[in-house]
N, CA, C and O atoms as a GROMACS GRO file, in nm:
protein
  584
    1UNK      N    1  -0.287   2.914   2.852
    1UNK     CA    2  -0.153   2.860   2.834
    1UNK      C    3  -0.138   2.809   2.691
    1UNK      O    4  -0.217   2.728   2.642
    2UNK      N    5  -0.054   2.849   2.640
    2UNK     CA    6  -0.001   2.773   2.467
    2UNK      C    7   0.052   2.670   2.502
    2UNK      O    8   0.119   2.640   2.601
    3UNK      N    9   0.003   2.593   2.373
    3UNK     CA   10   0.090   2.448   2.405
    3UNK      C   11   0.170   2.448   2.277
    3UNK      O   12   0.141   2.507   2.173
    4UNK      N   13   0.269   2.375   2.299
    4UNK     CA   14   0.419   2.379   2.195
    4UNK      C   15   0.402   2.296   2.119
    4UNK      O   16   0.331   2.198   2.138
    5UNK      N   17   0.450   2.316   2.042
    5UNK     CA   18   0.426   2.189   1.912
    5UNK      C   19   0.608   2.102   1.916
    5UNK      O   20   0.712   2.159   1.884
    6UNK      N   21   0.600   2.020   1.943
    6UNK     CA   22   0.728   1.952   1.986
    6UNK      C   23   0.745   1.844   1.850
    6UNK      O   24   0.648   1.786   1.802
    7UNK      N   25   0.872   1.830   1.803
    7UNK     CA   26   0.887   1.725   1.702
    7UNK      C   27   0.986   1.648   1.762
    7UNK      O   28   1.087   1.683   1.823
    8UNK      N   29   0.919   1.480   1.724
    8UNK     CA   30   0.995   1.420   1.781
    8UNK      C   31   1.083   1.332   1.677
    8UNK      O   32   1.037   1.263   1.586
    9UNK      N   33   1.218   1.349   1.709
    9UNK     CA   34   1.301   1.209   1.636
    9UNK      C   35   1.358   1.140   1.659
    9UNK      O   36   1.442   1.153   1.748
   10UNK      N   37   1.348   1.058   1.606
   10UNK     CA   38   1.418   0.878   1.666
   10UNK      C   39   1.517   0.844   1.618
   10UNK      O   40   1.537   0.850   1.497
   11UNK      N   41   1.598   0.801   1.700
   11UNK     CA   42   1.728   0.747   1.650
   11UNK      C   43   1.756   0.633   1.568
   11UNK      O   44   1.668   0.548   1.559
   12UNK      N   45   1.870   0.617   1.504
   12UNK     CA   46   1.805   0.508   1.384
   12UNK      C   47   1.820   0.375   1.474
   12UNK      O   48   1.771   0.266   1.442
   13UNK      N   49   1.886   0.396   1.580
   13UNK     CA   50   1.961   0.259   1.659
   13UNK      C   51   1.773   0.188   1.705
   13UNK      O   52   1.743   0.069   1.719
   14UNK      N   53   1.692   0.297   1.716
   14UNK     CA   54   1.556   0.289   1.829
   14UNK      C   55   1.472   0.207   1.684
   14UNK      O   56   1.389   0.123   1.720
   15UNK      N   57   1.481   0.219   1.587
   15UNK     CA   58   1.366   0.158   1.481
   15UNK      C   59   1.419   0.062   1.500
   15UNK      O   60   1.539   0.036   1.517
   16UNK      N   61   1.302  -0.018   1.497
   16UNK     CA   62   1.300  -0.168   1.496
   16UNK      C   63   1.253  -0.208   1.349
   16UNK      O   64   1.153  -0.188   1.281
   17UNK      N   65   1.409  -0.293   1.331
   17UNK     CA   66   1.403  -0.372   1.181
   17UNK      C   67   1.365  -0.496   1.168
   17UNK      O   68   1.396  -0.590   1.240
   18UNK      N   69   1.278  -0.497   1.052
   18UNK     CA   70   1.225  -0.646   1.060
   18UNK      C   71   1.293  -0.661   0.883
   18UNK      O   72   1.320  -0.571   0.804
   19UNK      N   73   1.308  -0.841   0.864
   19UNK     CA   74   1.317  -0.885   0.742
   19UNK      C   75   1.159  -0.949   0.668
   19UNK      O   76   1.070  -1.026   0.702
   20UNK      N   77   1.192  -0.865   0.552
   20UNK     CA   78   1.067  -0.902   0.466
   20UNK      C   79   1.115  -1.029   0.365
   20UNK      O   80   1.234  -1.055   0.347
   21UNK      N   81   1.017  -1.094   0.309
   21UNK     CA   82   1.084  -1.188   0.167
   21UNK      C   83   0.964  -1.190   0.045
   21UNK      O   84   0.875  -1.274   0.039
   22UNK      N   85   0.985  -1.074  -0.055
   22UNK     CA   86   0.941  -1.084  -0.161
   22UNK      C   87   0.939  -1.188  -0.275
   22UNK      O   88   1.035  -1.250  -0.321
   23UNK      N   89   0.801  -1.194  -0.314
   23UNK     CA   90   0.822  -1.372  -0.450
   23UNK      C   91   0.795  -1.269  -0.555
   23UNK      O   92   0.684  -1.229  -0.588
   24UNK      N   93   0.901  -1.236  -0.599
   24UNK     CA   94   0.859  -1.170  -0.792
   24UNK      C   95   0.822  -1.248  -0.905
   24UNK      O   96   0.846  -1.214  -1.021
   25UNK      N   97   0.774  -1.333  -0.880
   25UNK     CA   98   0.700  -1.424  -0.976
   25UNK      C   99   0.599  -1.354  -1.030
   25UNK      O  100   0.541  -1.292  -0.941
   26UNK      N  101   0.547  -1.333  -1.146
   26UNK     CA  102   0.468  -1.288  -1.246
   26UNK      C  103   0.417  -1.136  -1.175
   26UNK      O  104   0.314  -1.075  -1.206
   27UNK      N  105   0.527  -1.094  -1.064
   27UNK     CA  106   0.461  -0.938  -1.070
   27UNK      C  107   0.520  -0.846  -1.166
   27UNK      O  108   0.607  -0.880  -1.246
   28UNK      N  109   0.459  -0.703  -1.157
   28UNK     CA  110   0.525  -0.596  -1.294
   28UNK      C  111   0.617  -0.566  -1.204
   28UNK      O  112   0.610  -0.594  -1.084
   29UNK      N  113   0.695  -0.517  -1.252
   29UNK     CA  114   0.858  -0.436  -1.202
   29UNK      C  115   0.797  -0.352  -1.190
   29UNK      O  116   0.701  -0.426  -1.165
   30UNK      N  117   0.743  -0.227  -1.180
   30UNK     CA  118   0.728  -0.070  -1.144
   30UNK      C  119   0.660  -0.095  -0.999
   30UNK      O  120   0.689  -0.059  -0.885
   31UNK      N  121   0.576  -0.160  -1.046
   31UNK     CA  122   0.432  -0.157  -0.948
   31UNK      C  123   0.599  -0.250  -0.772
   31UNK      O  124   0.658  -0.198  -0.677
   32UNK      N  125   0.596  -0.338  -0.808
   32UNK     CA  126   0.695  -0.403  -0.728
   32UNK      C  127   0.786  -0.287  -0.665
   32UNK      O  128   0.773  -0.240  -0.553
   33UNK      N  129   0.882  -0.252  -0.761
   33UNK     CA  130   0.964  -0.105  -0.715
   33UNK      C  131   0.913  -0.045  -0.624
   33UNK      O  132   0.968  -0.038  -0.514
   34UNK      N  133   0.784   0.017  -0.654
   34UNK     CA  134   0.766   0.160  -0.564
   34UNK      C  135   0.736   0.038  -0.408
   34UNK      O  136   0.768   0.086  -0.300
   35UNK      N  137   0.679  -0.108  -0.408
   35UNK     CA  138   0.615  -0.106  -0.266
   35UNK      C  139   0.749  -0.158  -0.209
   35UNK      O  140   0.754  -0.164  -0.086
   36UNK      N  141   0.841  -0.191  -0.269
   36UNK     CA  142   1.012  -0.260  -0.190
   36UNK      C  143   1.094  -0.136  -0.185
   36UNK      O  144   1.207  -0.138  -0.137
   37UNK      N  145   1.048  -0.047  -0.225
   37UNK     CA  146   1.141   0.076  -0.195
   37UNK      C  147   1.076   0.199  -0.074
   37UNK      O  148   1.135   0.267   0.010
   38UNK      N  149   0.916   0.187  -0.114
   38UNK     CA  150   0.848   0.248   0.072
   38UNK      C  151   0.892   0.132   0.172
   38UNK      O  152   0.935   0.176   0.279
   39UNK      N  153   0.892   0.048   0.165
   39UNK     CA  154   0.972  -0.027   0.302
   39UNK      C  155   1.071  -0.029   0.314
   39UNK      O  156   1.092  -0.056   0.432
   40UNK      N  157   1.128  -0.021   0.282
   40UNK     CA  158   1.319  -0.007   0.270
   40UNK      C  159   1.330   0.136   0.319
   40UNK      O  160   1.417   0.157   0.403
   41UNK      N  161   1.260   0.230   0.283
   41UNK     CA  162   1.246   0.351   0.344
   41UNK      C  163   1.209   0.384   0.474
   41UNK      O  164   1.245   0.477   0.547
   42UNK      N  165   1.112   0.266   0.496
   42UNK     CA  166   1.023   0.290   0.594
   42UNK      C  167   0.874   0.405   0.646
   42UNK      O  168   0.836   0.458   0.750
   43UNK      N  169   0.824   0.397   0.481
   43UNK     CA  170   0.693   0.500   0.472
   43UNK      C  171   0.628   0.430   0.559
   43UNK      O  172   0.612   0.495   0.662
   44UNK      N  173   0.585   0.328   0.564
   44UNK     CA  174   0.512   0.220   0.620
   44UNK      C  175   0.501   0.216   0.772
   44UNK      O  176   0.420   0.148   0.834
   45UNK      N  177   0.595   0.299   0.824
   45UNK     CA  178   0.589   0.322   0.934
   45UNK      C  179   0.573   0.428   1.041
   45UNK      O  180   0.646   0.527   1.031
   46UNK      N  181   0.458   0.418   1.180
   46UNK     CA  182   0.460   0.529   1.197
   46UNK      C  183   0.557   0.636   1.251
   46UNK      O  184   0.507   0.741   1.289
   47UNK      N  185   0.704   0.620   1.261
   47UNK     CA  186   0.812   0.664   1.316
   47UNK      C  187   0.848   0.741   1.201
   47UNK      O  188   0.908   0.846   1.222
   48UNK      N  189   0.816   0.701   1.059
   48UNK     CA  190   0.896   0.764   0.938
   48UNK      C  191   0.941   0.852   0.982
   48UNK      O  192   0.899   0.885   1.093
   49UNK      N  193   1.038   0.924   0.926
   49UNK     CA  194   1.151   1.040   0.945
   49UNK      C  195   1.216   1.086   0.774
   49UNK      O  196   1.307   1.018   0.724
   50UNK      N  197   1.183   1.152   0.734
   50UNK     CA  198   1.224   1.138   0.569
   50UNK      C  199   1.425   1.152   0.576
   50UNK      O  200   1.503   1.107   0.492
   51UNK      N  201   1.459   1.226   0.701
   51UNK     CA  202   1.616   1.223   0.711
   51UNK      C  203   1.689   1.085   0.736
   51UNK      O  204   1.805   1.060   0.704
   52UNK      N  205   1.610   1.010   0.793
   52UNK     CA  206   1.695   0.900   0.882
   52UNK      C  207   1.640   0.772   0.827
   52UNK      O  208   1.546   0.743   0.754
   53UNK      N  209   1.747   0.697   0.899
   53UNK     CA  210   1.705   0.596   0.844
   53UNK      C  211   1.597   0.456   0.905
   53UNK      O  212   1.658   0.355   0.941
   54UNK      N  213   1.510   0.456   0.910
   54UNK     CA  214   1.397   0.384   0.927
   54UNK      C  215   1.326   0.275   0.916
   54UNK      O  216   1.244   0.230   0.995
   55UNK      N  217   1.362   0.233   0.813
   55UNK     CA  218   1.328   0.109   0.690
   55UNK      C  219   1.362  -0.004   0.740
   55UNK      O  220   1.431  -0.006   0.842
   56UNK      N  221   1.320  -0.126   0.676
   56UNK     CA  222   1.326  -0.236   0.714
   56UNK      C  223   1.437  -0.320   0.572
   56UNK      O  224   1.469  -0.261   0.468
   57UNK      N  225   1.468  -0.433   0.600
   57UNK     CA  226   1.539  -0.518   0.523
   57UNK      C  227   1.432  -0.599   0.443
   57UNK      O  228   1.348  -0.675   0.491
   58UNK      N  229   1.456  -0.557   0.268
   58UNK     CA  230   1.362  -0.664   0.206
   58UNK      C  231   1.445  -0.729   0.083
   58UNK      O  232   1.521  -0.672   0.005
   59UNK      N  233   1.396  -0.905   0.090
   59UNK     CA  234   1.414  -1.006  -0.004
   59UNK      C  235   1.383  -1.018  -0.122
   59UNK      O  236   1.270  -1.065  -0.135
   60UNK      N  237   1.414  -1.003  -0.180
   60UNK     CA  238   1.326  -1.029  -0.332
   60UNK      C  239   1.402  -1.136  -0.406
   60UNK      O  240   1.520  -1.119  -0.440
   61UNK      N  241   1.311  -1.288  -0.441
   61UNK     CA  242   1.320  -1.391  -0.471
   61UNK      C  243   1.251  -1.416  -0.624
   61UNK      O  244   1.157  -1.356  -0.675
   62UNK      N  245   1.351  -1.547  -0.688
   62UNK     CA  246   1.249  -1.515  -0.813
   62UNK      C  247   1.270  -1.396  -0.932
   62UNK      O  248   1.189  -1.395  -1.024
   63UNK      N  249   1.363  -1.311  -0.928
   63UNK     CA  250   1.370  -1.229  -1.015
   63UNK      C  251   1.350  -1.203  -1.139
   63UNK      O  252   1.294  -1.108  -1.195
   64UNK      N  253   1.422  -1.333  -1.190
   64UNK     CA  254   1.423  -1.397  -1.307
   64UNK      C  255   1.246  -1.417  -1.398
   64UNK      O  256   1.224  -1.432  -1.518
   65UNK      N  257   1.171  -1.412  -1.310
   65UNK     CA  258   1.072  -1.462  -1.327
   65UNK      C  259   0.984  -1.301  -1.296
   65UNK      O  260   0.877  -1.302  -1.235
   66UNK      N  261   1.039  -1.182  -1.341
   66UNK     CA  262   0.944  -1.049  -1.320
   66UNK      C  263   0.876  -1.062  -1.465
   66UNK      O  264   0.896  -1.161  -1.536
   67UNK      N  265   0.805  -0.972  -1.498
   67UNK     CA  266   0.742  -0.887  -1.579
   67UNK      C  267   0.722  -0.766  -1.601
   67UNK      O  268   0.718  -0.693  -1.502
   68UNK      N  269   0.706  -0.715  -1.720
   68UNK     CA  270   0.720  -0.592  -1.813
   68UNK      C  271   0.596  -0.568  -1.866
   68UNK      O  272   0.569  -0.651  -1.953
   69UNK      N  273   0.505  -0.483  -1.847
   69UNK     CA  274   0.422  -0.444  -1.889
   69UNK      C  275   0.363  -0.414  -2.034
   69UNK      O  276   0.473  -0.428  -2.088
   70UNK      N  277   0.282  -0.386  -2.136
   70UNK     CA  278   0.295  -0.343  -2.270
   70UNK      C  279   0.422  -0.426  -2.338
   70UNK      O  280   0.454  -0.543  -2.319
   71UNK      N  281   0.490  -0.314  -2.434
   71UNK     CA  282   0.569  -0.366  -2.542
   71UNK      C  283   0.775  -0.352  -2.483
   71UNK      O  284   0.874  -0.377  -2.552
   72UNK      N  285   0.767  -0.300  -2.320
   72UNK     CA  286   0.860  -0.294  -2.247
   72UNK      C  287   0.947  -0.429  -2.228
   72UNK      O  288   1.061  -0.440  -2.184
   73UNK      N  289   0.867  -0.518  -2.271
   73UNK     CA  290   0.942  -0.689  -2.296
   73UNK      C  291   1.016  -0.691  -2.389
   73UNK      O  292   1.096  -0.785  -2.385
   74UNK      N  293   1.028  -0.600  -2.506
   74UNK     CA  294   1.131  -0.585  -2.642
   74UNK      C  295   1.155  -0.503  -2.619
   74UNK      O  296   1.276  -0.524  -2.616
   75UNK      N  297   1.137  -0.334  -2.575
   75UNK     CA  298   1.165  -0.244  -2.607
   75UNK      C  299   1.222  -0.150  -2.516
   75UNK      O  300   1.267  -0.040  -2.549
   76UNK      N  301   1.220  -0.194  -2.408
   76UNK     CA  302   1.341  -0.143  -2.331
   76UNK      C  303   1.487  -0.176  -2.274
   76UNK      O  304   1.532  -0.287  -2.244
   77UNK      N  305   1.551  -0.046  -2.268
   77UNK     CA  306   1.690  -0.091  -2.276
   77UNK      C  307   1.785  -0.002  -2.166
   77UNK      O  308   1.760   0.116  -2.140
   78UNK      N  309   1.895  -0.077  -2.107
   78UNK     CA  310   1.968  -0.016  -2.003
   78UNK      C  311   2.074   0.026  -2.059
   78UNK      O  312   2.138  -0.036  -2.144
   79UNK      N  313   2.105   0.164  -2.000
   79UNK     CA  314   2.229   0.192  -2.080
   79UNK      C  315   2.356   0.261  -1.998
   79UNK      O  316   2.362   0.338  -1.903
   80UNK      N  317   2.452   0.197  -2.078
   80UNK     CA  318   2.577   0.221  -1.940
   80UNK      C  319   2.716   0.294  -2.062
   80UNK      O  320   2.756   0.258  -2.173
   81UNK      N  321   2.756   0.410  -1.968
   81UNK     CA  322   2.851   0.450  -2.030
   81UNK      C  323   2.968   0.454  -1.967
   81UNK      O  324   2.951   0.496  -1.853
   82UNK      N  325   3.132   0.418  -2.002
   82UNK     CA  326   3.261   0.379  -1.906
   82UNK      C  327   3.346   0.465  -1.876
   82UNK      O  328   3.450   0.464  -1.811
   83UNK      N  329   3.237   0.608  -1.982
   83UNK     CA  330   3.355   0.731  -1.951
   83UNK      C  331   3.463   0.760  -2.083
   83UNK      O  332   3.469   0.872  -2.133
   84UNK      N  333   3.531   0.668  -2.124
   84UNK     CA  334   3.575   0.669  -2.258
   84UNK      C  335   3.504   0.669  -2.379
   84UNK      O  336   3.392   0.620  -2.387
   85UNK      N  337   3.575   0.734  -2.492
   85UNK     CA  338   3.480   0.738  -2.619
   85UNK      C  339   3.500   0.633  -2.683
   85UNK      O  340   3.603   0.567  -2.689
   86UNK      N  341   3.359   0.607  -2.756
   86UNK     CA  342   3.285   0.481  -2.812
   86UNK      C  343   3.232   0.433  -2.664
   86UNK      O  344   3.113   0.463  -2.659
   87UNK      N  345   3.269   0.376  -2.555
   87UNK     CA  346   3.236   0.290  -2.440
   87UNK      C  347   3.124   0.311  -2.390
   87UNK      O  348   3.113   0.338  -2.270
   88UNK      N  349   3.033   0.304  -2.462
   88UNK     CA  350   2.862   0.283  -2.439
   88UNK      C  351   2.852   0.119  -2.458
   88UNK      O  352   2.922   0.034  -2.514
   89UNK      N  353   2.740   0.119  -2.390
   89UNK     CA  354   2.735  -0.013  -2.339
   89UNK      C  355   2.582   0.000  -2.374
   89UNK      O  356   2.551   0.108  -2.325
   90UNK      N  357   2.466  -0.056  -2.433
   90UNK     CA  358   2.323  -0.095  -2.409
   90UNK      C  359   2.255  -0.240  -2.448
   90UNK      O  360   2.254  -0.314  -2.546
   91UNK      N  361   2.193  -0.238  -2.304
   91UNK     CA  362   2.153  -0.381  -2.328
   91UNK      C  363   1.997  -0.369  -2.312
   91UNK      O  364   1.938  -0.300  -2.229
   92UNK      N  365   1.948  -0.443  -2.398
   92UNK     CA  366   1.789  -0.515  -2.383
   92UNK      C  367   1.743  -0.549  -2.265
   92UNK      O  368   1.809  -0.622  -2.191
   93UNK      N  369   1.612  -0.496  -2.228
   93UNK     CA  370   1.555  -0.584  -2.096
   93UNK      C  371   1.542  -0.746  -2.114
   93UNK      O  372   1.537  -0.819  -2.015
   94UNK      N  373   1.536  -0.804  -2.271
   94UNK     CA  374   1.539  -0.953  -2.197
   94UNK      C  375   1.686  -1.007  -2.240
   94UNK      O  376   1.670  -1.122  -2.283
   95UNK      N  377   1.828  -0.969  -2.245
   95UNK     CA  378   1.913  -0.973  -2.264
   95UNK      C  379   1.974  -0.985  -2.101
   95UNK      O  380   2.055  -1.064  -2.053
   96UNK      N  381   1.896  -0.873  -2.041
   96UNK     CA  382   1.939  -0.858  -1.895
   96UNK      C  383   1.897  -0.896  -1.819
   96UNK      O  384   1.930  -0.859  -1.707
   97UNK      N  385   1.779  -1.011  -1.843
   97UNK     CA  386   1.701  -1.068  -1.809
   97UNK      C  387   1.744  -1.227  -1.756
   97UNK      O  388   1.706  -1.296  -1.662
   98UNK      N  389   1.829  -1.244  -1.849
   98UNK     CA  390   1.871  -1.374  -1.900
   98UNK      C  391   2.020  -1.389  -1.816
   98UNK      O  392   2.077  -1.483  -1.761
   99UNK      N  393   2.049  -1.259  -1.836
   99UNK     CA  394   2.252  -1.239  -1.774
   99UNK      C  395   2.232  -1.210  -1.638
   99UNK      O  396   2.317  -1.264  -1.568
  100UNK      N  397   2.124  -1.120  -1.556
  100UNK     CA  398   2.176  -1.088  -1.491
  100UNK      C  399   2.029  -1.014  -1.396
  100UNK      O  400   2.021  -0.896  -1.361
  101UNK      N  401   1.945  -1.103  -1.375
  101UNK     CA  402   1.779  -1.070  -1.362
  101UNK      C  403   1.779  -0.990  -1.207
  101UNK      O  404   1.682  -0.921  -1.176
  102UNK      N  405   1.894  -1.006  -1.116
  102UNK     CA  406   1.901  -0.905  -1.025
  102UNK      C  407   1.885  -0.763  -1.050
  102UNK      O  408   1.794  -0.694  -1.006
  103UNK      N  409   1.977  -0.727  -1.122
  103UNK     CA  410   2.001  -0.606  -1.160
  103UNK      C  411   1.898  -0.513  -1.190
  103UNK      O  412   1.887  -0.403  -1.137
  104UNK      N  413   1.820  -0.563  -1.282
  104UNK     CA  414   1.661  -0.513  -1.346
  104UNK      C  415   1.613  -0.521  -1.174
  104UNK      O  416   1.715  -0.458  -1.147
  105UNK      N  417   1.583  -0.531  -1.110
  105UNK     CA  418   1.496  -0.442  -0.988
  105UNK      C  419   1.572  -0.407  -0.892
  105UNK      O  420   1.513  -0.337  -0.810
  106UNK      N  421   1.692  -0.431  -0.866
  106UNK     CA  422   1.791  -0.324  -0.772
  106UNK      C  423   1.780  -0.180  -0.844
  106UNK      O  424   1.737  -0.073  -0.798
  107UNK      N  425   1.828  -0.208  -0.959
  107UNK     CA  426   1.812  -0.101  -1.060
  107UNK      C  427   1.661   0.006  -1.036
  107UNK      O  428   1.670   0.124  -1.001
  108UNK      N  429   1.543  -0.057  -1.062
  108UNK     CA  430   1.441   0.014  -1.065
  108UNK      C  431   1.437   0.064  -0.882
  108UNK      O  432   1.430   0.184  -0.858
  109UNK      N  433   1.441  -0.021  -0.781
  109UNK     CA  434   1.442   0.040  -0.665
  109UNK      C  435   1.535   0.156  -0.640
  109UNK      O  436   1.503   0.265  -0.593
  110UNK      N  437   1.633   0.122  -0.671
  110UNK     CA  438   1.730   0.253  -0.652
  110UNK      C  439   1.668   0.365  -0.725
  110UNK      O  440   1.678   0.453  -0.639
  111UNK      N  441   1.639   0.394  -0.777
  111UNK     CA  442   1.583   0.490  -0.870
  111UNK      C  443   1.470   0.556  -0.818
  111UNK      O  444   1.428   0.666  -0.854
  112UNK      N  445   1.429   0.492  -0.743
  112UNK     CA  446   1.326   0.553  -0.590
  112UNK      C  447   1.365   0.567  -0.502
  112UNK      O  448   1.286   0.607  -0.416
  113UNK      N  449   1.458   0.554  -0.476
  113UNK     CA  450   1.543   0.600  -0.298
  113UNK      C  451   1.602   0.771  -0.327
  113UNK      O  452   1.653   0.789  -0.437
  114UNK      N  453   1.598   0.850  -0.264
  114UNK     CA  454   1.675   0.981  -0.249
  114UNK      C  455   1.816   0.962  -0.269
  114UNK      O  456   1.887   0.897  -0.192
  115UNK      N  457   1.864   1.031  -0.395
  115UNK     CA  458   1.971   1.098  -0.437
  115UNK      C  459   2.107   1.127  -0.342
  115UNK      O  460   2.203   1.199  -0.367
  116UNK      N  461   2.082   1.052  -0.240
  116UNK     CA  462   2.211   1.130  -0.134
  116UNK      C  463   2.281   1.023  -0.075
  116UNK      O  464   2.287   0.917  -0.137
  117UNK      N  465   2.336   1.035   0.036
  117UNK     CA  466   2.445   0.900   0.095
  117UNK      C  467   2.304   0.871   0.175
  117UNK      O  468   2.327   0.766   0.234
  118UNK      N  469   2.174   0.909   0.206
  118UNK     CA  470   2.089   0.811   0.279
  118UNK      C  471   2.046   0.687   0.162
  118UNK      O  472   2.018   0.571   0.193
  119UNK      N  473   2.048   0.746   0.006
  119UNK     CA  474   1.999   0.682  -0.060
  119UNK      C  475   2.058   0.610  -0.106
  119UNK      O  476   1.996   0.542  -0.188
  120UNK      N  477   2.192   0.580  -0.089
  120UNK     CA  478   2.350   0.485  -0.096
  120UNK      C  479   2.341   0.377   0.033
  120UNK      O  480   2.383   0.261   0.023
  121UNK      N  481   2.279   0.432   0.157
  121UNK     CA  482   2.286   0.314   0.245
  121UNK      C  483   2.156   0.240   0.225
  121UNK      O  484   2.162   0.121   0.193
  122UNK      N  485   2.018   0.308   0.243
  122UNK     CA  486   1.922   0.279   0.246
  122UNK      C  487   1.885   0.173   0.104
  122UNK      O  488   1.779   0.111   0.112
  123UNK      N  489   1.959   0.156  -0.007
  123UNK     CA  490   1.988   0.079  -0.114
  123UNK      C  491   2.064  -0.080  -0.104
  123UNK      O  492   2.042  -0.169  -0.187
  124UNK      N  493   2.172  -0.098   0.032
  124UNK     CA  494   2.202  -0.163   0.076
  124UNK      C  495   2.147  -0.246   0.187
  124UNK      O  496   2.220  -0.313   0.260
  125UNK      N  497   2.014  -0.241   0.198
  125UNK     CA  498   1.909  -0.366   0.275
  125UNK      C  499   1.846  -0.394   0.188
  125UNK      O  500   1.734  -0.430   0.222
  126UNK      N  501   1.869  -0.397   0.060
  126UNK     CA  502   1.786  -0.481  -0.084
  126UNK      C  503   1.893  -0.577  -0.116
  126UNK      O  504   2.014  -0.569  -0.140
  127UNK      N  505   1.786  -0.693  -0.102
  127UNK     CA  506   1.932  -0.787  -0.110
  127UNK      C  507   1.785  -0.915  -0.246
  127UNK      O  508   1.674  -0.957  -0.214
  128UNK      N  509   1.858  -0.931  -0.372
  128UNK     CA  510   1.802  -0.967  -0.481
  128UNK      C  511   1.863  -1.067  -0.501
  128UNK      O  512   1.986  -1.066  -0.499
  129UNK      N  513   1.786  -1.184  -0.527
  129UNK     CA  514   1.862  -1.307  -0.594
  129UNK      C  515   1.749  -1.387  -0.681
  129UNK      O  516   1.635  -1.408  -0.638
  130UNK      N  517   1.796  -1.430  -0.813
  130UNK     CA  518   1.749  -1.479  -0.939
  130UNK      C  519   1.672  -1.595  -0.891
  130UNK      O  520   1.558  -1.575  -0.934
  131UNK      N  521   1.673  -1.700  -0.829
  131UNK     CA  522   1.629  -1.801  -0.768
  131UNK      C  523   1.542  -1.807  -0.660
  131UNK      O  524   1.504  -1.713  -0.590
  132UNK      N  525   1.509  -1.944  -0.650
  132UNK     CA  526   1.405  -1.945  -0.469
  132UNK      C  527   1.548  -1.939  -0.384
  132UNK      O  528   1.512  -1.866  -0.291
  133UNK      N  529   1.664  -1.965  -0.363
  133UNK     CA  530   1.730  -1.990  -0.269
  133UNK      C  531   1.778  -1.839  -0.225
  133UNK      O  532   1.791  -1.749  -0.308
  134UNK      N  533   1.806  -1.821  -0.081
  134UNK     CA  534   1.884  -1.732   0.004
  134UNK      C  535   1.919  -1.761   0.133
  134UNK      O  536   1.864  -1.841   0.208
  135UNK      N  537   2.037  -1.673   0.161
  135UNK     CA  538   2.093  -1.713   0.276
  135UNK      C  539   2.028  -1.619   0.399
  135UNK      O  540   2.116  -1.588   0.479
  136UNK      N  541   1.935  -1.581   0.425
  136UNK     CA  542   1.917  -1.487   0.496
  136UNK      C  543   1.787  -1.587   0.571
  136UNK      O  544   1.691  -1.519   0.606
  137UNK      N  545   1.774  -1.734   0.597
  137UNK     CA  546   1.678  -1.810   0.654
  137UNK      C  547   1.704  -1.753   0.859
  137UNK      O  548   1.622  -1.769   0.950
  138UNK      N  549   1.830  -1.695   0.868
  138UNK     CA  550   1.882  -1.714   1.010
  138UNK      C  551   1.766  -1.551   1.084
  138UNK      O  552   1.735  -1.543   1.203
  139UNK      N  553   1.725  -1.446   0.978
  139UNK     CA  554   1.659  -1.361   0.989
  139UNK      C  555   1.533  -1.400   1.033
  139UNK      O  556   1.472  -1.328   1.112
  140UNK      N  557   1.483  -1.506   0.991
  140UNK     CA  558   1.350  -1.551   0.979
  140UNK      C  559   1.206  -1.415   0.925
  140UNK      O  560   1.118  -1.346   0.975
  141UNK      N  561   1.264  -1.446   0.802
  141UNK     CA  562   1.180  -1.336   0.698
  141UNK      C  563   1.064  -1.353   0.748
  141UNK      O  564   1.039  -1.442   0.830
  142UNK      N  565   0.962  -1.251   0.695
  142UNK     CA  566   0.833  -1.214   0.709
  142UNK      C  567   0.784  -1.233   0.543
  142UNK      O  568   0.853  -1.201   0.446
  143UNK      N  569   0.692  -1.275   0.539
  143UNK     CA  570   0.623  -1.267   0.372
  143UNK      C  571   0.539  -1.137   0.325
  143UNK      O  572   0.419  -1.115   0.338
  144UNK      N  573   0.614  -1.080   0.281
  144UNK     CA  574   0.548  -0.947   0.246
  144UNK      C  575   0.447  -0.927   0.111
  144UNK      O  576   0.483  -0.850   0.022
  145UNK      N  577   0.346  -0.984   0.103
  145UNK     CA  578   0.225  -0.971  -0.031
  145UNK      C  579   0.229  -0.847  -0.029
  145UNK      O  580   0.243  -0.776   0.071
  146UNK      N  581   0.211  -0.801  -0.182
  146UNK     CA  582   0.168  -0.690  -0.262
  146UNK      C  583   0.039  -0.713  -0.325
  146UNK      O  584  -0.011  -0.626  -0.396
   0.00000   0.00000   0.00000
């Protein structure tokens, strides 16, 4: 008798989501990125599904307080264009550091999520704030070490 090779998939309603709470205090941004963006994905889990959505909700606290590897503390820069000519926009990593220290790792996570509307929702359970404070105590986060 042959036996079938059956694939199984789970509905996204069936994954069970948990909240994580990241401390970015003196970690590197890359290294950080790739492990808040496999959970948000949900590599980490054995249900993964690379179509669906899977992933868990993660915190990242402290922003303000990342790090840049090498000479990436002066020398890198974000750059935004508005569509009109001249309307380039580039700013310094510690310019953006200073204005707006969320951005610098929403930014780098997104940039690891898939290209598509999974990678538009799955971008929206990163929830970043510059400080120790958040409102998300009613979740009762999990502490996620890297």
């Amino acid at each position: 008798m042959k036996q079938e090779k059956i694939t199984r998939f789970i509905k996204t309603e069936d994954a069970n989501r948990k909240w994580y709470i990241v401390d970015a205090k003196d970690q590197v941004l890359g290294r950080l990125a790739t492990k808040v963006a496999s959970v948000i994905r949900g590599k980490h889990k054995a249900i993964f599904t690379p179509n669906m959505d899977t992933g868990d909700f993660v915190i990242v606290i402290n922003a303000e307080k990342i790090v840049a590897t090498g000479k990436r503390e002066t020398q890198k820069t974000y750059f935004k264009h508005s569509g009109y000519p001249g309307g380039v926009t580039i700013k310094a990593f510690t310019d953006l550091k200073k204005d707006n220290p969320a951005f610098i790792i929403e930014n780098a996570v997104k940039g690891m999520l898939p290209k598509t509307k999974l990678g538009n929702k799955l971008i929206k359970k990163l929830k970043v704030y510059a400080g120790e404070a958040h409102p998300h105590q009613a979740q009762n986060p999990e502490i996620l070490s890297l």
